[in-house]
PAZAPA-4460 file (N, C-alpha, C; in steps of 0.05 Angstrom, whole numbers, plus 32768, in hexadecimal, padded with zeros to 4 digits):
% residues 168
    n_x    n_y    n_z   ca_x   ca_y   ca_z    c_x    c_y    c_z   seq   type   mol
   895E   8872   87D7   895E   888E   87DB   8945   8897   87EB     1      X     A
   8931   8889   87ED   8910   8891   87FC   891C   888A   8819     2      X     A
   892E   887C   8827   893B   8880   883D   8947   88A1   884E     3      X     A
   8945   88AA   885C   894E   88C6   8867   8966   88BD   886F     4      X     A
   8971   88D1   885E   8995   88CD   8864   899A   88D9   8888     5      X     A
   89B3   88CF   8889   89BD   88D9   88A3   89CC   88FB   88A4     6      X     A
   89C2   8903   88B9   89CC   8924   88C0   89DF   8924   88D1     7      X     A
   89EA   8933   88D4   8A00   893A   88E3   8A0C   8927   88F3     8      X     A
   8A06   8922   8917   8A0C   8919   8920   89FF   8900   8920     9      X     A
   89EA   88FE   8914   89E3   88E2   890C   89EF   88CD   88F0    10      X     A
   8A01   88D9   88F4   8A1A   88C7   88D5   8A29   88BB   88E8    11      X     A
   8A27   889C   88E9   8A3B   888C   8904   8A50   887A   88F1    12      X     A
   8A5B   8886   88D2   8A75   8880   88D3   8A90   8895   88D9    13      X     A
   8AA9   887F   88E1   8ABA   888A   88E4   8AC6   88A7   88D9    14      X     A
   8AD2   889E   88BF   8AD7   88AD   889E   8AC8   88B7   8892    15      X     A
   8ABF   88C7   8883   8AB7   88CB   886F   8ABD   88D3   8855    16      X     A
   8AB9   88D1   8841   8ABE   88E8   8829   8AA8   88FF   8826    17      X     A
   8AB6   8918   882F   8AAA   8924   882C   8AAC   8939   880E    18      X     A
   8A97   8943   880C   8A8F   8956   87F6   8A83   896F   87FD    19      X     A
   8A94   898A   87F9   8A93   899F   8803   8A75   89AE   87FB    20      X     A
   8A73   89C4   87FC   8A52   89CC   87FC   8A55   89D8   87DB    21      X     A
   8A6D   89DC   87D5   8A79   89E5   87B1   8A72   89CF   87A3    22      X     A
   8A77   89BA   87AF   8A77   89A0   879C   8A94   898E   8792    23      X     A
   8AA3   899A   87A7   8ABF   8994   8798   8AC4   8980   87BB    24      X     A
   8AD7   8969   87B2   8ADF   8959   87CD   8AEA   8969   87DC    25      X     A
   8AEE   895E   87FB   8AF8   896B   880D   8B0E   8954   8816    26      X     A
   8B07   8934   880B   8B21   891E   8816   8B08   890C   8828    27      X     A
   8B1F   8907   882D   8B13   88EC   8845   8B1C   8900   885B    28      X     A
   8AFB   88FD   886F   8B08   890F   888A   8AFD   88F5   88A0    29      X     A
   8B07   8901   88B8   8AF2   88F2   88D2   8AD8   88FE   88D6    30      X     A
   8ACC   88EC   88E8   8AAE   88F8   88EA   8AAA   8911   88F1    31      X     A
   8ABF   8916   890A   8ABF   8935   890E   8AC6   8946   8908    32      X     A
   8AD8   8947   88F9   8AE9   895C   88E0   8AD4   8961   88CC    33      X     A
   8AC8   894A   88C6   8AB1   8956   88BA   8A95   895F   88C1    34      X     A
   8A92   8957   88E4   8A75   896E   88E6   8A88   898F   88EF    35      X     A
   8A9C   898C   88F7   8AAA   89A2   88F5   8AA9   89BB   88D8    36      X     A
   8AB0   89A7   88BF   8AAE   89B8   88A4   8A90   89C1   88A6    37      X     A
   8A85   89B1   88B3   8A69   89B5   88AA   8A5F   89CF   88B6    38      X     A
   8A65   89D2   88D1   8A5F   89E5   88E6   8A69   89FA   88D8    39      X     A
   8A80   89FF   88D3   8A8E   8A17   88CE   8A87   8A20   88B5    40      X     A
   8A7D   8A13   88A5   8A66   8A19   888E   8A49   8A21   888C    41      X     A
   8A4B   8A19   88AB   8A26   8A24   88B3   8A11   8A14   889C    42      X     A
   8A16   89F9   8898   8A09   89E8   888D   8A09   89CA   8899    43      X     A
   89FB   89BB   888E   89FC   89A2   889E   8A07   8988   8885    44      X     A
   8A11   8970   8897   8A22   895E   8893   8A0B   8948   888D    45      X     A
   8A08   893F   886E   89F5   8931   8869   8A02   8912   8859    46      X     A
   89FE   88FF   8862   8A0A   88E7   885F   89F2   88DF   8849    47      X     A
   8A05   88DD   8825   89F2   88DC   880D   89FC   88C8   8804    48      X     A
   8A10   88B0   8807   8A0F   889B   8802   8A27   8887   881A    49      X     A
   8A0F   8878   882B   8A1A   886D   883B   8A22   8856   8833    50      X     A
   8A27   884D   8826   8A2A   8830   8819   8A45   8830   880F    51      X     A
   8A4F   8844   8807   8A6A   8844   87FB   8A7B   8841   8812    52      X     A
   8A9A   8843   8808   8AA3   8838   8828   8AC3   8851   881C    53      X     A
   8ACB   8862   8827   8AB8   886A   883C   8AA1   8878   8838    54      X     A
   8A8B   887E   8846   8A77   8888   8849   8A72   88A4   8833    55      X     A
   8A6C   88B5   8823   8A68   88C9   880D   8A51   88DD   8826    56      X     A
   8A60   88F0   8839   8A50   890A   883B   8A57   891B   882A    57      X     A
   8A3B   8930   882B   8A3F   8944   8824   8A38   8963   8836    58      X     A
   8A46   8976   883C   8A3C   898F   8842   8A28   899A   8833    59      X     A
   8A16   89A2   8837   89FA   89AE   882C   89E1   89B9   8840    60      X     A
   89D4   89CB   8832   89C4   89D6   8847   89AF   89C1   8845    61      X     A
   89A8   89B3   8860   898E   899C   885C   897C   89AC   8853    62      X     A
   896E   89B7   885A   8950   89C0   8851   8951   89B9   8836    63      X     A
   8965   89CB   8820   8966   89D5   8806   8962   89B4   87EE    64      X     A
   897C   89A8   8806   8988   898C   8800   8969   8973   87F9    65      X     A
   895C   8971   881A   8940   8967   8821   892C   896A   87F9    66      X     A
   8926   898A   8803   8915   898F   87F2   891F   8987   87D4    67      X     A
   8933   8993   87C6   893C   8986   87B1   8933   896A   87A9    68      X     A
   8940   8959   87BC   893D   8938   87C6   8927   8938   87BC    69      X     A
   8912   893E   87CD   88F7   893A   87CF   88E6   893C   87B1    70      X     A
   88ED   8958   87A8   88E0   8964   878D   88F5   894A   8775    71      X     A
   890E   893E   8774   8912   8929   8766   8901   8915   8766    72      X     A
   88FC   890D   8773   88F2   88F4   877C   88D5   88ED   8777    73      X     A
   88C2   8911   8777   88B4   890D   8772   88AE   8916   874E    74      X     A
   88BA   891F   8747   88C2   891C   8722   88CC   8901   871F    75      X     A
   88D7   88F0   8728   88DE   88D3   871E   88C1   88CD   8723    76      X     A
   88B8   88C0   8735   88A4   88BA   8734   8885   88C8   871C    77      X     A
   8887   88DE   8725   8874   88D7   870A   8879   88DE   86EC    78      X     A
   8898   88D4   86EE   8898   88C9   86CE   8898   88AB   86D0    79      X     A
   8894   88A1   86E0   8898   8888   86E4   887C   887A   86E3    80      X     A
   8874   886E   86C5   885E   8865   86BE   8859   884B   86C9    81      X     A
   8845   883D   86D3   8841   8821   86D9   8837   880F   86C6    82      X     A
   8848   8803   86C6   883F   87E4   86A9   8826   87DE   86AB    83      X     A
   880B   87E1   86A6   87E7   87D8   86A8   87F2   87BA   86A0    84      X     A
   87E5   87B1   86AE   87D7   878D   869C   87C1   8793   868F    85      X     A
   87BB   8798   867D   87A7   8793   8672   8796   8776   866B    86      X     A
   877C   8775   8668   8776   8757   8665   875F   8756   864F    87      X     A
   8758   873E   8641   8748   873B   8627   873E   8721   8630    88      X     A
   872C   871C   8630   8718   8706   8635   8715   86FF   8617    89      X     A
   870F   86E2   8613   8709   86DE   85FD   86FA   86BA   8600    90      X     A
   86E4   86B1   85F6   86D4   86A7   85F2   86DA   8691   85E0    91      X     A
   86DB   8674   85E0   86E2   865E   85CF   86D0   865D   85B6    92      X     A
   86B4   866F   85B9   86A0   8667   859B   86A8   8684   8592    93      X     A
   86BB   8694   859A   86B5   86AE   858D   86BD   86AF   856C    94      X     A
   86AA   86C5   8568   86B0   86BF   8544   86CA   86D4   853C    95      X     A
   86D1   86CE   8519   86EC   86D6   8511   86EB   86F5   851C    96      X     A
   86D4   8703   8514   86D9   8720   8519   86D5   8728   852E    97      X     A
   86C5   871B   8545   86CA   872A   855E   86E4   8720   8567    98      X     A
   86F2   870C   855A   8712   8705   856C   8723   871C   855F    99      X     A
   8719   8726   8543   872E   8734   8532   8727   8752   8545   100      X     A
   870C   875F   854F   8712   8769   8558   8720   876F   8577   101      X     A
   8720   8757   8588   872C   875B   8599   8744   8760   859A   102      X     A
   8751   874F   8584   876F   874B   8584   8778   8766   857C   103      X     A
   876B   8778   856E   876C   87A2   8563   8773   879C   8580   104      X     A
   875F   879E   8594   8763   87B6   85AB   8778   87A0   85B9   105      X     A
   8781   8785   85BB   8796   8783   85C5   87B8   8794   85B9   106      X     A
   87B3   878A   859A   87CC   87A0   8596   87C8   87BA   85A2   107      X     A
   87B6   87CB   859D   87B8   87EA   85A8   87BB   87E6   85CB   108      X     A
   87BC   87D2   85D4   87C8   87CE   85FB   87E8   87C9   85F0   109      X     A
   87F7   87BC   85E1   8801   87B4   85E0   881F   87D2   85D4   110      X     A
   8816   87D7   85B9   881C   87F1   85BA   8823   8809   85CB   111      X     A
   8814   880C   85E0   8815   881D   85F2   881C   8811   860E   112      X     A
   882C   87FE   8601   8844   87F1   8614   883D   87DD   8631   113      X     A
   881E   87D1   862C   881C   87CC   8646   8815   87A3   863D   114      X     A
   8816   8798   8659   8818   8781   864C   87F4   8777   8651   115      X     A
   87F5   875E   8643   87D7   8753   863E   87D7   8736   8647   116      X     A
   87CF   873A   8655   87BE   871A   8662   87A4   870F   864F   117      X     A
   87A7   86FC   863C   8798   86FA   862D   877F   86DE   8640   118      X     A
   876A   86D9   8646   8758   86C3   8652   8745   86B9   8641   119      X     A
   8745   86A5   8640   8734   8696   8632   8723   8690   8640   120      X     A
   8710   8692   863B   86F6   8687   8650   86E5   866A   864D   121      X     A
   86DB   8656   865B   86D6   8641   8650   86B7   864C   8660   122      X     A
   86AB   8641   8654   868E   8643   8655   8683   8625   8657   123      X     A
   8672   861E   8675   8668   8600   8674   866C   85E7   8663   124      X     A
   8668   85DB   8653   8677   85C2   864B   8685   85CB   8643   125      X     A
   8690   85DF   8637   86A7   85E5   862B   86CC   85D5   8638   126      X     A
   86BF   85DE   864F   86DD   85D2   866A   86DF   85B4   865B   127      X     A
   86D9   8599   8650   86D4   858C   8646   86EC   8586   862F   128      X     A
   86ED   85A1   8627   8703   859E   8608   8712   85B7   8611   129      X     A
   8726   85B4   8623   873A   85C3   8629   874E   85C2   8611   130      X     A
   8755   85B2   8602   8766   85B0   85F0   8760   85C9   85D8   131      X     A
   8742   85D0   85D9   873C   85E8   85C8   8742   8601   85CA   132      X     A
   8746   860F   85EB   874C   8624   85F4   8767   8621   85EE   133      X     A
   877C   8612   85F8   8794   8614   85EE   879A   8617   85CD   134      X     A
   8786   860C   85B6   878B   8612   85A2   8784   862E   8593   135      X     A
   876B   8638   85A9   876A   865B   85A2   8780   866A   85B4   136      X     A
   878D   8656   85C6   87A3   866F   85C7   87BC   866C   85B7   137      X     A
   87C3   8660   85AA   87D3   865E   8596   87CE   866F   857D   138      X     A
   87B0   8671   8577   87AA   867B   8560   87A7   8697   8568   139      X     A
   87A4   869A   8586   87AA   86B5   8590   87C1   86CA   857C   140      X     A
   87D8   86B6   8592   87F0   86B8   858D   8800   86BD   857A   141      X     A
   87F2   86AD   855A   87F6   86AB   8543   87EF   86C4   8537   142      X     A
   87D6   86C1   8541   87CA   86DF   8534   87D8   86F8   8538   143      X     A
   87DD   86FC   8550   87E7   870E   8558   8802   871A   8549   144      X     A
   8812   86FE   8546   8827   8700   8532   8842   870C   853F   145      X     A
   885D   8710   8535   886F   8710   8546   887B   8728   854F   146      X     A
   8866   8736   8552   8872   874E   8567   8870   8750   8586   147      X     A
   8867   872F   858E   8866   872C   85A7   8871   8714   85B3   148      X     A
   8876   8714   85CE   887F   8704   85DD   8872   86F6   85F1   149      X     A
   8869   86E0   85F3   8861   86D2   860B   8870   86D1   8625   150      X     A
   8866   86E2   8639   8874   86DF   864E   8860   86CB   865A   151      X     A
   884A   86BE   865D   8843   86AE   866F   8836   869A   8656   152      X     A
   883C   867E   8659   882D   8677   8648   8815   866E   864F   153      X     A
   8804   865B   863F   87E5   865A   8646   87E6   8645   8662   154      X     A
   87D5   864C   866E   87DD   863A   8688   87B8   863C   8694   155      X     A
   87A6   8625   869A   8792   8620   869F   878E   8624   86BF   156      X     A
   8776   8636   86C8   8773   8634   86E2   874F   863E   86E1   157      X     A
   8741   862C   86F1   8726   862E   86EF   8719   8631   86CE   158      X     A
   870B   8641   86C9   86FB   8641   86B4   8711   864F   869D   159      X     A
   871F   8665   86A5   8731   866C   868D   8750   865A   868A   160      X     A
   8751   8664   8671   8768   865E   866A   8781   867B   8664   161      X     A
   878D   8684   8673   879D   8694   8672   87B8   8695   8665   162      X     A
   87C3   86AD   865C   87E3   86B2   8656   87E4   86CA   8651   163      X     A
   8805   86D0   864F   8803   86F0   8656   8817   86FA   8645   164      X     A
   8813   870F   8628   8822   8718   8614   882B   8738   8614   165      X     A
   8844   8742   8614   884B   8756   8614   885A   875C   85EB   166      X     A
   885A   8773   85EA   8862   877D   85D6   8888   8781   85D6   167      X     A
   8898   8776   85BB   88B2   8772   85C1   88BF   8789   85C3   168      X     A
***
């Protein structure tokens, strides 16, 4: 629909179905029977779904038609919230209660519907015992408990260890 429909003589199918300026069908007409209805209505011939076969015009005053369009489109849009990634770093020596509180403010991302990229960070020898970061992301995981879903699982690139949990 962010495409500009075709006007009048710029509608290059044959047929159409047209739809009167009442709202009630008019039939299947030809192209020019219908910029004809259109004229004699002192409105213009606006092609609102070209994809159907045949073609769906309608008679309507563009301007009124345009603007409407326009003011939709822009109420969809901003009800139309964007999913955040959120992200939580977390540290292989970190102790029970700074993980207990991270994992608080991961549920409250999680709650408010957005998803979480959880990273583990390895810190100099640490890279060494990779087998450990994968076991704090399990216990991540665990902790977290089953109101979530792993959409990415833990997957190693440079110093972190990443995966990515949304709320079910």
């Amino acid at each position: 629909m962010s495409s500009k429909p075709r006007i009048n003589e710029a509608i290059r199918a044959d047929s159409l179905r047209v739809i009167g300026e009442d709202g009630r069908q008019l039939g299947v007409l030809s192209r020019a029977e219908a910029l004809a209805a259109a004229r004699e209505a002192g409105l213009d011939l606006v092609e609102v779904s070209p994809d159907s076969s045949p073609p769906v015009a309608r008679i309507v005053d563009w301007g009124k038609y345009n603007y409407q369009r326009t003011k939709q489109l822009q109420k969809s849009r901003a009800k139309s919230k964007p999913l955040d990634m959120k992200q939580m770093r977390i540290g292989l020596k970190i102790s029970e209660h700074d993980l207990e509180v991270k994992l608080r403010k991961v549920r409250q991302f999680l709650e408010a519907g957005h998803k979480v990229k959880i990273a583990i960070v390895y810190r100099g020898r640490e890279l060494a015992h990779k087998d450990l970061g994968y076991k704090m992301a399990d216990r991540v995981i665990n902790l977290l408990g089953d109101g979530i879903a792993v959409d990415q699982q833990p997957e190693f690139a440079g110093r972190f260890l990443t995966f990515t949990i949304r709320g079910k």
